[in-house]
C-alpha positions in Angstrom: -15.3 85.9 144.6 -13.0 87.3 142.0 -14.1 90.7 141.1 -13.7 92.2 137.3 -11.2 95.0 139.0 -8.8 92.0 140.3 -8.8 89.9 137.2 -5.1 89.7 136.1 -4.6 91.4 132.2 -4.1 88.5 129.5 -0.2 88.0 129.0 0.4 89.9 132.6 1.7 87.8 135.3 -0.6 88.0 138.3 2.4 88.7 140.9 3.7 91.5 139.1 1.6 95.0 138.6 0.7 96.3 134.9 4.0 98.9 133.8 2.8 102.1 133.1 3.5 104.2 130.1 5.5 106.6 132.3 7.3 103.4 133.4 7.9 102.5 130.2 9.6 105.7 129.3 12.0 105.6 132.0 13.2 102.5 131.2 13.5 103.7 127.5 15.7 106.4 128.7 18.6 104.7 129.4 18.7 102.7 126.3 18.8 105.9 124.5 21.5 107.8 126.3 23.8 104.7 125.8 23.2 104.5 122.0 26.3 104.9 119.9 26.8 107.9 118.2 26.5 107.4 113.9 29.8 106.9 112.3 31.3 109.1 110.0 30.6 107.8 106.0 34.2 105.9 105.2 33.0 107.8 101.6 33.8 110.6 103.7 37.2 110.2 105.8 39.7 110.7 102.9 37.6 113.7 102.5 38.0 114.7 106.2 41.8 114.1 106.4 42.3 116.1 103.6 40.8 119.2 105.4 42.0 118.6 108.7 45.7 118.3 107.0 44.9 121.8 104.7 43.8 123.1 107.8 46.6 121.9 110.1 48.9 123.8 107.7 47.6 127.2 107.3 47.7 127.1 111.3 51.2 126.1 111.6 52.3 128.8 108.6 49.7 132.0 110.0 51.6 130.5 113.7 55.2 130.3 112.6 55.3 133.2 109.9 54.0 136.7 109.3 51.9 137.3 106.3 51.0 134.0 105.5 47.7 133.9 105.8 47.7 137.3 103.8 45.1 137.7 100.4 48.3 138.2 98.3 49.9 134.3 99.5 46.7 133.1 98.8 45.8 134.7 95.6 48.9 133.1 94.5 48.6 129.7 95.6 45.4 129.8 93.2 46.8 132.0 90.5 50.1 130.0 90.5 48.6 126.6 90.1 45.6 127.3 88.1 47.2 125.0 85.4 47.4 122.1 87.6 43.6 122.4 89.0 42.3 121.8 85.6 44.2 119.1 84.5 43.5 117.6 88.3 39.9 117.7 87.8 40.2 115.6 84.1 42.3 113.0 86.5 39.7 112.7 88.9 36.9 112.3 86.5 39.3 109.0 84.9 40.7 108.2 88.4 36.8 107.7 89.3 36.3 104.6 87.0 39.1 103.0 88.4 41.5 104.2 85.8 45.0 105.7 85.2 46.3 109.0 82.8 50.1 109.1 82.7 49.8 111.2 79.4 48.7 114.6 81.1 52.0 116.1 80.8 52.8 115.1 77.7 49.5 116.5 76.4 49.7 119.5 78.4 53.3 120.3 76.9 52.3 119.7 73.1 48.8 122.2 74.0 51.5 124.4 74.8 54.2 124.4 72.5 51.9 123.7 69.7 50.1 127.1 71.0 53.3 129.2 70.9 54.3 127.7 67.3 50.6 128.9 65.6 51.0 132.3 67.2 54.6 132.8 66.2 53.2 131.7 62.4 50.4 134.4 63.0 47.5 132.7 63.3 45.1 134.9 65.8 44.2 133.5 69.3 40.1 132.1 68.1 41.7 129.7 66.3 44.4 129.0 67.9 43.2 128.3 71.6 40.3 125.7 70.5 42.6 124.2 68.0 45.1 123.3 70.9 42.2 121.9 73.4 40.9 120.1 70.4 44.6 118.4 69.6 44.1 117.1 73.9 40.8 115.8 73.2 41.7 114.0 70.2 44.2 112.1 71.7 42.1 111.3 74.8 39.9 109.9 72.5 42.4 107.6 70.8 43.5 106.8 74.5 39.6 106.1 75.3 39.1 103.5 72.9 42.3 101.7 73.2 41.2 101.1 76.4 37.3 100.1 76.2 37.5 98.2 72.7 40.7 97.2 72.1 41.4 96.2 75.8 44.7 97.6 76.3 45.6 98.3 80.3 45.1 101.9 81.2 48.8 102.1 82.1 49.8 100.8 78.4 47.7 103.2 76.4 48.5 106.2 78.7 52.3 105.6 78.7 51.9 105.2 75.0 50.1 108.4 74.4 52.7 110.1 76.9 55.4 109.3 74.4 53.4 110.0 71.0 52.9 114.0 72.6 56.1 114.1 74.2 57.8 113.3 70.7 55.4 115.1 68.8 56.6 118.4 71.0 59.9 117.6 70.0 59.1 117.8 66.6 57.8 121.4 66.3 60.7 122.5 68.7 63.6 121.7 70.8 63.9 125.2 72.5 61.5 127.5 74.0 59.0 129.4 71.4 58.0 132.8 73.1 54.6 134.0 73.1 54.3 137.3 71.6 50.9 137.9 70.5 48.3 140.7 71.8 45.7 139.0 73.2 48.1 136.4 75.0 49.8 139.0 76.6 47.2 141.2 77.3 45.4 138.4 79.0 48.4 137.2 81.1 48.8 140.5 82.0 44.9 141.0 83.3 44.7 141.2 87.0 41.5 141.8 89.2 42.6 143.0 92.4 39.8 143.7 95.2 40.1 143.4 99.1 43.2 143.5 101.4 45.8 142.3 98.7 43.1 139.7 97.4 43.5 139.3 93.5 42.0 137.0 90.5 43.1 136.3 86.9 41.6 135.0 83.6 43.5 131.5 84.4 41.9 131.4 87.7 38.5 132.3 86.7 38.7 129.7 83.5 39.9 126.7 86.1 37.4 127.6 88.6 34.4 127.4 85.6 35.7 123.7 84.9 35.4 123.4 88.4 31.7 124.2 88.6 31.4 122.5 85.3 33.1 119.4 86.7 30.8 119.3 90.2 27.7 119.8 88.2 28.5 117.0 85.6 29.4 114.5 88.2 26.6 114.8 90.7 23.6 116.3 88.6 23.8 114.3 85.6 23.1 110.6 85.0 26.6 110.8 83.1 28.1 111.2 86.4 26.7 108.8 88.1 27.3 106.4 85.7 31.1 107.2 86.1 30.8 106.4 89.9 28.9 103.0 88.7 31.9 102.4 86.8 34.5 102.6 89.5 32.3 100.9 91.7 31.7 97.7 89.7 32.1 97.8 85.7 30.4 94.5 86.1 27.4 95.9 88.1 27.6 99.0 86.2 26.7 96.4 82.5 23.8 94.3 84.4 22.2 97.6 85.1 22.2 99.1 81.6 24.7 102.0 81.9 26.1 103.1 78.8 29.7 102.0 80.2 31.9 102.3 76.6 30.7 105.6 75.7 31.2 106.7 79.5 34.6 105.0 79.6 36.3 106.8 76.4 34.7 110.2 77.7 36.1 110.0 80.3 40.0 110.1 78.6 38.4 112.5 76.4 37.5 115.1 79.0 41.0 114.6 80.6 42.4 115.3 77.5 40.3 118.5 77.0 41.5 119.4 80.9 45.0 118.6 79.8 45.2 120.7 76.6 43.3 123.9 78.9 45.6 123.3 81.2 49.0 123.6 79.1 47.9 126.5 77.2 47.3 128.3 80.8 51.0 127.7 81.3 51.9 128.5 78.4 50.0 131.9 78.4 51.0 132.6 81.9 54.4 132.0 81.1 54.1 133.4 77.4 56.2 130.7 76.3 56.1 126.9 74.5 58.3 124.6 76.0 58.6 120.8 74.9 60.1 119.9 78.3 56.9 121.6 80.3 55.2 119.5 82.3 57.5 116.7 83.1 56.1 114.8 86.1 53.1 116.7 86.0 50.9 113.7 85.9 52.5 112.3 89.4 51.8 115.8 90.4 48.0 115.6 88.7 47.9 112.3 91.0 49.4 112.9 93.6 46.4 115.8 94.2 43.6 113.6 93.3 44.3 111.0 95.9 45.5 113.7 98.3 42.2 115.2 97.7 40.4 112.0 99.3 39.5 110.0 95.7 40.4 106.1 96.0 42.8 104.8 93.3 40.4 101.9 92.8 37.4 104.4 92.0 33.8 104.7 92.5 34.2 107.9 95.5 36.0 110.8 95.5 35.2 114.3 94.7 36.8 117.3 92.0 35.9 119.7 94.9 38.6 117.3 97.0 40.8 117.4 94.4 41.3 121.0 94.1 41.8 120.7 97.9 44.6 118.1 97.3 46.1 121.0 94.8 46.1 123.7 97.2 48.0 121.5 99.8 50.8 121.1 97.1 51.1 124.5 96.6 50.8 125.0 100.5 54.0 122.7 100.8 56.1 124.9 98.2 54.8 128.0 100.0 55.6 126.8 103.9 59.1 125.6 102.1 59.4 128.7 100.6 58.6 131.1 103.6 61.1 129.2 105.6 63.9 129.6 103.3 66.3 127.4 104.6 65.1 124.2 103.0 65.8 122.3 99.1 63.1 122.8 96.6 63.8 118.9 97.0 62.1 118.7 100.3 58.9 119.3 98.6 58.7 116.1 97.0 59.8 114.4 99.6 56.7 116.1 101.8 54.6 115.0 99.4 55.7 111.5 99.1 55.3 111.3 103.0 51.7 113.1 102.4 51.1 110.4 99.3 51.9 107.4 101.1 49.5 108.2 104.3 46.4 108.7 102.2 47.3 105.7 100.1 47.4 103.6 103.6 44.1 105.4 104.9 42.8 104.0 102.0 43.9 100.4 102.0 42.3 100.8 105.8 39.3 102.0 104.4 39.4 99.3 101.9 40.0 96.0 103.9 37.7 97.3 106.7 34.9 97.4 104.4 35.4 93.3 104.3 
């Protein structure tokens, strides 16, 4: 007789005993230690080359000189290209959508002399500063809906705004105006010192306030995220109902604005208008975006990584600097060298996501 204790479990072979749950656990185990570790986001490795080469150099210069790593070097590297971090952060926001701004420089040169022209007249510094921004945003705006409505190529409309500020600086002045009034020079002259040689300026606080402005637009609003919709698909970005012209021209708009702050920072830093200022500055605005981990084709990057690629570029003049026996030239030629890797990393990025 077949008892009910040796009646075999339905779906349990009769020859083999019934696993246990402690069984089953052990067996598990294995399975579990061999699982792969989870891959870092490829949203995230321009990101992470960026700091590991921003931190590969302030080891090599606190190794290889004294007082590198000092508060007053590195007060400098911000106070020095405060300019540069605001106009950077108006690139990224266009750079996001898959877009190009040649006309930064330009626009940051007329801000300036333009600037330096109204004070020498004696108009007072209210008017004068938001008059100059206003003069960038205007002509991001023009910019902004050649692009979206009339369908001109980024490149085109930049490059044609580029020359239209350029020649519009020559107009008001072939030399250098100087900036002589009060409040100008009692604001470039304003220095908070605190710390062991640490120090901050009005430039640097108004470029780190665009900053936080800048972070907080991108990620917190539905503005932003539309601009990352944008430079992931414009396509996509229509079928799901984002407002894509009106985020498209603000985009040039608020690179305009960054690009008219940033030339009068210059311009009151070095209390002078200059229609030759800024002359490559938009390779150099560029150069810092992509350095700083945003793709050229849009839809991920960060202003936070941008401000990162800025401080590298100012890291490279320093290192070049410190060590004395090296052309201003080699600079560019780091940053080429820099350039070119981040580009690559990115086209790997790019075809591996095929």
């Amino acid at each position: 007789m077949v008892t009910q204790h040796d009646t075999p479990r339905a779906g349990t072979p009769a020859d083999q005993p019934v696993p246990l749950a402690s069984d089953r656990g052990r067996r598990r185990l294995p399975a579990l230690l061999q699982a792969r570790p989870q891959r870092l986001d490829r949203r995230y490795v321009p990101l992470a080359g960026a700091l590991l080469v921003f931190g590969a150099m302030l080891l090599i210069g606190g190794l290889r000189y004294d007082n590198f790593l000092s508060g007053a070097v590195m007060s400098n590297l911000f106070i020095n290209y405060a300019f540069l971090i605001v106009i950077a952060v108006g690139m990224t926001f266009v750079i996001l959508t898959g877009g190009i701004d040649l006309s930064v420089g330009a626009v940051a040169a007329l801000s300036g002399i333009l600037a330096a022209y109204l004070f020498q007249s004696g108009w007072p510094a209210p008017v004068v500063i938001p008059l100059v921004v206003l003069v960038g945003s205007l002509i991001g705006l023009v910019v902004g809906v050649m692009i979206h409505y009339f369908e001109v190529q980024p490149f085109i409309a930049t490059l044609a705004a580029m020359f239209l500020a350029r020649g519009l600086c020559y107009v008001i002045s072939l030399s250098a105006i100087p900036i002589t009034n009060e409040t100008i020079v009692a604001i470039s002259g304003t220095r908070w010192t605190f710390g062991d040689g640490w120090a901050i300026t009005p430039s640097v606080v108004i470029a780190l306030a665009v900053v936080a402005v800048a972070v907080v637009v991108l990620h917190l609003t539905r503005f932003g995220r539309t601009v990352y919709a944008i430079g992931g698909g414009e396509g996509s970005a229509l079928l799901m109902g984002l407002a894509v012209a009106r985020t498209k021209v603000a985009v040039y708009v608020i690179s305009g604005t960054c690009s008219g702050i940033g030339g009068f920072l210059f311009a009151a830093s070095s209390r002078s208008g200059y229609s030759l200022m800024g002359v490559g500055l938009e390779l150099d605005a560029i150069a810092a975006v992509v350095i700083g981990g945003t793709l050229l084709v849009g839809g991920s990057g960060y202003v936070l990584g941008s401000v990162l690629g800025v401080l590298e570029l100012g890291l490279i003049q320093t290192i070049i600097t410190f060590e004395g026996t090296l052309s201003s030239w080699w600079t560019r030629i780091v940053i080429g060298a820099l350039l070119l890797a981040f580009v690559v990393l990115q086209r790997a990025l790019s075809l591996g996501r095929r």
